[in-house]
C-alpha positions in Angstrom: 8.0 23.1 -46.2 8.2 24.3 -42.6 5.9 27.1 -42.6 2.6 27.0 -41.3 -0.8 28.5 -42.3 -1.7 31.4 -40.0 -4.7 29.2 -38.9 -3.1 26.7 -37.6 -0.7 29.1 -36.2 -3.8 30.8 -34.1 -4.8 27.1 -33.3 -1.8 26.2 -31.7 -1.4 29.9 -29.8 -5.1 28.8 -28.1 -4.3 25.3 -26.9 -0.6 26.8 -25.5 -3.3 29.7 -23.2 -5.5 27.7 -22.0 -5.9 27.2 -18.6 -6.2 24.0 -17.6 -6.1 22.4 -14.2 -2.3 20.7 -13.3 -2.6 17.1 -12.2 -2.5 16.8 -8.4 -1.5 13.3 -8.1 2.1 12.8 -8.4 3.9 10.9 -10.7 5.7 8.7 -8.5 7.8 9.0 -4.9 11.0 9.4 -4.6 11.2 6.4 -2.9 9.7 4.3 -5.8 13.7 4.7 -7.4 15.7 1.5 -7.7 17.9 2.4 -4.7 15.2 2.0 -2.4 12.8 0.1 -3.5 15.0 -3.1 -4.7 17.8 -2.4 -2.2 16.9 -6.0 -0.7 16.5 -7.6 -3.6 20.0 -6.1 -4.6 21.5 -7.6 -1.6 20.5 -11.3 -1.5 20.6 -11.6 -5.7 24.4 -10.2 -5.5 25.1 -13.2 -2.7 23.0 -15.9 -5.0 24.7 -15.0 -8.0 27.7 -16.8 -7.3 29.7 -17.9 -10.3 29.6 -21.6 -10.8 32.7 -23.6 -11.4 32.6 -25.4 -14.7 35.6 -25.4 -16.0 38.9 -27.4 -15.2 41.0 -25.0 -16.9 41.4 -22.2 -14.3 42.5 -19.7 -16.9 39.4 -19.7 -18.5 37.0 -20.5 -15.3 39.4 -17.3 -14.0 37.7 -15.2 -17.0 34.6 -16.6 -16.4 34.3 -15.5 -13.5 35.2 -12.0 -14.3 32.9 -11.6 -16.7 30.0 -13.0 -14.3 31.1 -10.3 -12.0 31.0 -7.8 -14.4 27.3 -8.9 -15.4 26.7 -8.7 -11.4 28.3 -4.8 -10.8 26.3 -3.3 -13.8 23.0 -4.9 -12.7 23.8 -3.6 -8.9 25.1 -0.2 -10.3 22.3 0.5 -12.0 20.4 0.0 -9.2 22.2 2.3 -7.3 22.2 4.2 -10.0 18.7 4.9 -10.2 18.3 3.4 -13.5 15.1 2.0 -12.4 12.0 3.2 -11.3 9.3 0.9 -9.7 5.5 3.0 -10.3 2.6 1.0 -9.8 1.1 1.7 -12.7 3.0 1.3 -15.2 4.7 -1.8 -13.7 1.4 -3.3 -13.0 0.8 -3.1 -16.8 3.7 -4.4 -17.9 4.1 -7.4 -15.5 0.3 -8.0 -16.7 1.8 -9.0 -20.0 4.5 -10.9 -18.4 1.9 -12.7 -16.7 0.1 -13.4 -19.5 3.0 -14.8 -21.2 3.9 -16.9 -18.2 1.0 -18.7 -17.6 0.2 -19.5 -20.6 4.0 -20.7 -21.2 4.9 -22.8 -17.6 6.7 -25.5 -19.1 8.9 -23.1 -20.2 8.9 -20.8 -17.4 8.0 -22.6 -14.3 9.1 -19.5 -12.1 7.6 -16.0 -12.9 10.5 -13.5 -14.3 11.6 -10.6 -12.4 10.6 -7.3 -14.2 12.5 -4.4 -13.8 11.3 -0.6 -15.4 14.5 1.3 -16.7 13.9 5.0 -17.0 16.0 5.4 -20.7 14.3 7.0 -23.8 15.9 4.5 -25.6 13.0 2.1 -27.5 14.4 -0.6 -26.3 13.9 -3.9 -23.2 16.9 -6.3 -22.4 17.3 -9.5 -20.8 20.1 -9.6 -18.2 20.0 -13.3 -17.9 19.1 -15.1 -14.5 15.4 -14.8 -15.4 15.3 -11.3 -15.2 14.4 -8.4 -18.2 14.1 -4.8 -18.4 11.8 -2.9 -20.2 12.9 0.8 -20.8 10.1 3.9 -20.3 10.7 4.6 -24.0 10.1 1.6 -25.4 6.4 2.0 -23.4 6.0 5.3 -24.9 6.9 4.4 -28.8 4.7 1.3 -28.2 1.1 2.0 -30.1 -0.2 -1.7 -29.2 -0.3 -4.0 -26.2 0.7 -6.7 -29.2 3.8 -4.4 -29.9 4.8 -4.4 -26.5 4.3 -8.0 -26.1 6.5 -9.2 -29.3 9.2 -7.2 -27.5 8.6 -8.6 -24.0 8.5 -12.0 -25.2 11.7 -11.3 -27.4 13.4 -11.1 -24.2 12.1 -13.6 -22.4 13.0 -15.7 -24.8 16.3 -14.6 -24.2 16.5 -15.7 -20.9 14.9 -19.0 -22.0 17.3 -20.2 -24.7 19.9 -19.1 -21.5 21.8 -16.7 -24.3 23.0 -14.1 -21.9 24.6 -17.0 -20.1 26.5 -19.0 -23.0 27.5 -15.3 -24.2 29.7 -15.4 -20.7 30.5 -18.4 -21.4 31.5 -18.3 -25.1 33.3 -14.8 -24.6 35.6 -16.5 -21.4 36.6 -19.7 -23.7 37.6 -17.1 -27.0 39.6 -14.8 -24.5 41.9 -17.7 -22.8 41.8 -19.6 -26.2 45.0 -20.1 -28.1 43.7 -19.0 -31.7 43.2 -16.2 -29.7 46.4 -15.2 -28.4 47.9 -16.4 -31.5 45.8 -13.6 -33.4 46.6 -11.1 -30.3 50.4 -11.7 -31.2 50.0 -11.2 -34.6 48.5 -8.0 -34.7 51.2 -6.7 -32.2 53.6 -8.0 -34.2 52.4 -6.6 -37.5 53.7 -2.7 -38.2 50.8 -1.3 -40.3 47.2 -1.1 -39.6 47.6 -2.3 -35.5 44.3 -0.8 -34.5 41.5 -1.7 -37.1 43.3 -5.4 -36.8 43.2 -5.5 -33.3 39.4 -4.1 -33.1 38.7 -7.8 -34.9 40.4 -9.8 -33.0 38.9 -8.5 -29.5 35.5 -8.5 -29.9 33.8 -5.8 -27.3 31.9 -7.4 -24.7 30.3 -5.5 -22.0 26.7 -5.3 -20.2 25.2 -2.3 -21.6 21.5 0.0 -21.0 21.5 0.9 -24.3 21.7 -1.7 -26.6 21.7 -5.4 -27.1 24.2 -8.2 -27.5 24.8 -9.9 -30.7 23.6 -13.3 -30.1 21.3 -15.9 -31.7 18.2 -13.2 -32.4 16.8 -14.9 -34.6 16.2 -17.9 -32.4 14.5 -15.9 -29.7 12.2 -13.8 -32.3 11.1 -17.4 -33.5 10.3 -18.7 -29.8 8.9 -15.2 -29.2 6.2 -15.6 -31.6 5.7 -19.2 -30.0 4.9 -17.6 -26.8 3.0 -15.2 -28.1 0.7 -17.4 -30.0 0.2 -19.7 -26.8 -0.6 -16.7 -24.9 -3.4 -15.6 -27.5 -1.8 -12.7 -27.8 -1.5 -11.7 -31.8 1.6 -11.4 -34.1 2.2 -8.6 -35.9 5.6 -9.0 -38.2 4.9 -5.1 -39.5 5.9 -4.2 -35.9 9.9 -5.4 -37.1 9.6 -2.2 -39.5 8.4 0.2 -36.8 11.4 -0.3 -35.2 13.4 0.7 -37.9 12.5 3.9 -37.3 12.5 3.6 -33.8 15.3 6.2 -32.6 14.6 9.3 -34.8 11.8 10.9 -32.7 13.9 14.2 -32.9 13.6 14.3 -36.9 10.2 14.6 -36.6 9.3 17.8 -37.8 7.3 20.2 -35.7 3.7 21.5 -36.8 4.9 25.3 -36.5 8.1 27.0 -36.3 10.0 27.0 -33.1 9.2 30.6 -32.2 5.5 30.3 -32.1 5.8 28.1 -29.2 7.5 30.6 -26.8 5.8 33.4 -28.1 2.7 31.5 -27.0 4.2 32.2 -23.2 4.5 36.1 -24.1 8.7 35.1 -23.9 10.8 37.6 -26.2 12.4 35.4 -29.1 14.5 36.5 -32.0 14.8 34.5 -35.4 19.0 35.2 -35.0 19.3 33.1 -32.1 18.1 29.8 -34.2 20.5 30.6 -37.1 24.2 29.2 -36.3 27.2 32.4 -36.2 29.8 31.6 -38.5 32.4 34.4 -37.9 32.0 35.1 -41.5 32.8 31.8 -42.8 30.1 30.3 -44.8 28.3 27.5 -43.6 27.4 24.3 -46.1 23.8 24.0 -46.8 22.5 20.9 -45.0 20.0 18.1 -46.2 17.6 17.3 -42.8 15.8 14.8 -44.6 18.9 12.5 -44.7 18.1 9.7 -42.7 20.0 6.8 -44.3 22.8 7.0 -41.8 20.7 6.4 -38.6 20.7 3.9 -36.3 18.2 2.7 -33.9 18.4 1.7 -30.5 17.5 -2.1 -31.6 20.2 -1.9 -34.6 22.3 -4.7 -33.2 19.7 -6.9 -34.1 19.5 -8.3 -37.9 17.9 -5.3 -39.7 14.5 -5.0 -39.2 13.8 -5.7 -42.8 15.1 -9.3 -43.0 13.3 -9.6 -39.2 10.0 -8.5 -41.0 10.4 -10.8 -44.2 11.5 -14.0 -41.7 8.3 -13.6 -40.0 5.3 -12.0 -42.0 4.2 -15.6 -42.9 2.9 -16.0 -39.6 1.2 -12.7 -39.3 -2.0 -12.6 -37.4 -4.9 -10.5 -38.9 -6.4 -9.1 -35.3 -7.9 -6.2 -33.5 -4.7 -4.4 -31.8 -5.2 -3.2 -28.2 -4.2 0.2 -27.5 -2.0 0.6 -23.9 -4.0 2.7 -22.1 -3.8 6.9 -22.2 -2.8 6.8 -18.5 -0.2 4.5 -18.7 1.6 6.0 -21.7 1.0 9.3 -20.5 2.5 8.4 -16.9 5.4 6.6 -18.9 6.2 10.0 -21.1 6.2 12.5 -18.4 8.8 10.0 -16.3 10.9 9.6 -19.3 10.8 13.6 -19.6 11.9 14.0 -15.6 14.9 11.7 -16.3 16.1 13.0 -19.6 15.7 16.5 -17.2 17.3 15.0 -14.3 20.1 14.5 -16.4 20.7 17.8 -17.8 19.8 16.9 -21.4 17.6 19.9 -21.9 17.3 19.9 -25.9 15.3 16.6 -26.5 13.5 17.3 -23.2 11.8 20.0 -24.4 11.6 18.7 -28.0 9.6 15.6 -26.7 7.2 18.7 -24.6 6.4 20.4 -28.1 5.5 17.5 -30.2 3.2 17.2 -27.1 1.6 20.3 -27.7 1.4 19.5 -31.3 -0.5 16.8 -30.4 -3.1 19.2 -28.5 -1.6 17.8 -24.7 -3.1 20.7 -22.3 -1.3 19.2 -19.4 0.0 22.4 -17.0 2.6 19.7 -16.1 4.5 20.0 -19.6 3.9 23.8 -19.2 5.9 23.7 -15.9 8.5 21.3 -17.1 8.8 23.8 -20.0 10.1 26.6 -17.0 12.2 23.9 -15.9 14.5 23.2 -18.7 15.0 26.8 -19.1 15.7 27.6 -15.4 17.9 24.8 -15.5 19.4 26.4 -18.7 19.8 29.6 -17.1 21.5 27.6 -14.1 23.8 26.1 -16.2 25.3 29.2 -17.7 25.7 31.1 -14.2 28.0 27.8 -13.4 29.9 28.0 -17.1 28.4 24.5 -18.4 25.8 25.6 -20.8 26.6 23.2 -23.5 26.7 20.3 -21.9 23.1 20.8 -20.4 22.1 21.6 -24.0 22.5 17.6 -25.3 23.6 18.3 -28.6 23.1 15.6 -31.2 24.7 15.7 -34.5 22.7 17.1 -37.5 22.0 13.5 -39.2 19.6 12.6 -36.4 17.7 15.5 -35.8 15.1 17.8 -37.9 15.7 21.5 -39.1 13.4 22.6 -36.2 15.3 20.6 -33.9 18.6 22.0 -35.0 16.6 25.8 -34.6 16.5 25.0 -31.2 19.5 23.9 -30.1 21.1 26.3 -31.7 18.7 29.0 -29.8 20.0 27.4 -26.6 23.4 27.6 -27.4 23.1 31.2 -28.9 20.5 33.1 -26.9 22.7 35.6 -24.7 22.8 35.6 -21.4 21.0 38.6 -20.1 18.2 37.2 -23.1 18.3 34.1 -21.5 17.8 35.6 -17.8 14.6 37.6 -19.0 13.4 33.9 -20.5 13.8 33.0 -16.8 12.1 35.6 -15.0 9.5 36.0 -17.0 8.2 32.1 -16.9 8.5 32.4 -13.3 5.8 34.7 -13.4 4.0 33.2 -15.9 -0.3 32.4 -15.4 -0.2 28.3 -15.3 1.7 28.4 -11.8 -1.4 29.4 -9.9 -3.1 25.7 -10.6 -0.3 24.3 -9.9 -0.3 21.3 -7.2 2.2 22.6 -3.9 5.2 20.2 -4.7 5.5 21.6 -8.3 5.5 25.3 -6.7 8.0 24.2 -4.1 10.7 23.3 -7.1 9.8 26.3 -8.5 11.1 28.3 -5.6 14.3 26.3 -5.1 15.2 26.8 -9.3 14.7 30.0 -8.5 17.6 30.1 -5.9 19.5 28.2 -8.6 19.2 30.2 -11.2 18.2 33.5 -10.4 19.1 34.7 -6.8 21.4 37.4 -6.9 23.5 35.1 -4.3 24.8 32.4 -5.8 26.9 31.0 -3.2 27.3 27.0 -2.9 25.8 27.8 0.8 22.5 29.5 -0.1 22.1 26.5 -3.0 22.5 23.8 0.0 20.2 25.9 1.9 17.9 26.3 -0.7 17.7 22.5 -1.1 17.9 21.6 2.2 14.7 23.3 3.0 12.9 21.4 -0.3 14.1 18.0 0.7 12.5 18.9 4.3 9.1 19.6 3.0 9.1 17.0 0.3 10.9 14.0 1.4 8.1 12.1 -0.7 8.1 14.2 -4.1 10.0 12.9 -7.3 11.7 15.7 -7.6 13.7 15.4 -4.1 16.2 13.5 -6.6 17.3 17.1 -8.0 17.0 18.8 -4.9 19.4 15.9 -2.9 22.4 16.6 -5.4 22.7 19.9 -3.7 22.2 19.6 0.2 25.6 19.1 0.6 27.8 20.8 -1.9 
């Protein structure tokens, strides 16, 4: 099932040789992250958002209150965090469809929403409450239609509308000072068998999360949603409910040619027993990668897609579908790819930069990302924390070929792993490549390869990036080591 016909082997070996001229515009500056560029907003929305008093029992307006500030420090430390990215272009086109929404929708939304862009693969947006929504850089990416993009958008919105992340507060503060609460509390602790699945529930988890939603009245806002939608003349499509079903398992696509072609394609040595897992002579139980029943998407806490899909088709809208535009989901991609690399999660980094190339993307910039992950690889074994740079997922979410190459990255030895290094370092695409790009180059080289690997010459190394490209995107990697 996996092997490919030597054709389109030879096909895929030309696109990977072709040189092609490396974008000289950069993505975005360093000072487009969410530590800068919303540092003011951060400040005077953390003084407005004061909790209001509106309940007599002080217990529960105590709670309350806690749970408003909790809301508060996630949305500041995410800002801090650099969670959030501010590009022009990408924001421009998403606020364009907020816009759209808004204007056509005033009665509902007298005052324009703030939009913020969160940098997570996860296909996925969230409303924070306070007339404010995020829409993450994978959601962008997975998005084939401007009408996708919108139902989501408006989902949220609607969110904010209907005020749900505020009665959430509100209903959480009133179960946790309640006395049917604390009656049940007592009763598990007071019970001798089973304490833990009884107490999970009784306390049921709330906390302000990136990564997924809260369960609360979805069906209500996927029903206004399509209201706002409608108003905005923007079409409905219900089949978008099944997409995201499907939304999280990007890593089970399979790729168009085995794993090996794709570094061969550099001239890198690569041997077929680094992608097959060492069992120190124990056998190893034959595993089924077209099992997919047991995976969740990102948007899994709301009703299952299928019941979202059969609750709405009736108003299904037989239109022309507007693609987002190449540049934007382009732009989008090769962020998402920088933070998932920025975070040391090399596997699906350079899973999503094949299934690029399968898709024919000549771009020198997913060529030099490529050297990257495995300088950063290569950097993480000299410091003794190669796995946890890998990103391993469990077998039930990912293809064979992506289990081929995580397993190469966790099994390719060292001085192997070194030559991988050095020779990418050398390799053709770095002479189109803009100055910035080359500049990183030369400081993962100190990281990864310099015969002195002192905590000194790395702060060095970085000081003297961070002095040349105080600008670049990727002064956000070189900053973690100035002062070490």
């Amino acid at each position: 099932m996996y092997s490919l016909k030597p054709l389109v082997t030879a096909a895929l070996l030309t696109v990977l040789s072709i040189p092609v001229i490396a974008q000289t515009k950069p993505l975005y500056n360093f000072q487009d992250l969410s530590h800068l560029y919303y540092k003011k907003q951060k400040d005077s929305l953390t003084k407005a958002w004061t909790v209001p008093a509106i309940y007599k029992d002080k217990a529960t307006q105590k709670k309350y209150k806690e749970i408003w500030d909790e809301r508060t420090s996630f949305f500041t430390g995410a800002i801090d965090g650099d969670n959030y990215i501010h590009d022009k272009e990408v924001y421009d086109y998403v606020d364009g469809i907020i816009t759209e929404i808004v204007q056509a929708n005033k009665a509902l939304m007298p005052v324009k929403p703030m939009l913020l862009i969160d940098r997570s693969s996860s296909v996925n947006a969230y409303a924070i409450g306070n007339n404010i929504i995020a829409v993450n850089l994978g959601l962008i990416v997975f998005s084939r239609s401007k009408e996708e993009l919108s139902l989501v958008i408006a989902h949220e919105l609607s969110h904010n509308i209907l005020t749900h992340p505020e009665n959430a507060m509100k209903q959480r503060a009133e179960w946790l000072t309640s006395d049917e609460y604390q009656k049940s509390l007592n009763a598990v602790l007071d019970s001798k068998y089973e304490r833990l699945t009884r107490l999970k529930k009784v306390i049921e988890n709330y906390s302000f999360s990136r990564s997924k939603h809260q369960r609360y009245h979805e069906s209500d806002a996927d029903s206004l949603a399509i209201i706002l939608l409608k108003k905005s003349n923007i079409a409905f499509k219900a089949g978008f409910f099944l997409r995201l079903d499907s939304a999280d398992i990007v890593y089970q696509q399979p790729l168009k040619t085995p794993v090996k072609n794709y570094f061969v394609a550099y001239n890198l040595p690569f041997e077929d027993a680094w992608t097959k897992k060492r069992s120190k002579g124990l056998s190893s139980r034959a595993y089924n990668f077209k099992d997919t029943t047991g995976v969740s998407d990102s948007l899994k806490t709301h009703p299952d897609c299928v019941e979202r899909y059969n609750k709405t088709r009736s108003q299904n809208v037989t239109a022309t579908l507007t693609p987002i535009p190449a540049n934007i989901t382009d732009k989008a991609n090769k962020m998402l790819i920088w933070n998932m690399y920025s975070n040391m999660s090399l596997t699906p980094c350079l899973y999503r930069i094949l299934l690029e190339k399968d898709k024919g993307n000549t771009d020198a910039w997913y060529d030099f990302m490529f050297n990257n992950i495995i300088s950063g690889l290569y950097y993480s074994d000299r410091e003794l924390h190669r796995f946890n740079a890998i990103g391993v997922i469990q077998k039930e979410y990912i293809s064979k070929d992506y289990y081929e190459l995580q397993t190469m990255f966790e099994q390719i030895p060292r001085e192997q792993l070194e030559q991988l290094c050095k020779q990418f370092h050398n390799a053709g695409f770095w002479q189109n490549m803009p100055s910035s790009e080359k500049a990183l180059k030369s400081f993962l080289y100190t990281l990864a390869l310099d015969p002195d690997n002192s905590t000194t010459k790395k702060s060095q190394a970085a000081k003297a990036f961070t002095t040349d490209n105080a600008n670049s995107m990727y002064y956000e990697l070189a900053k973690n080591f100035e002062k070490q």
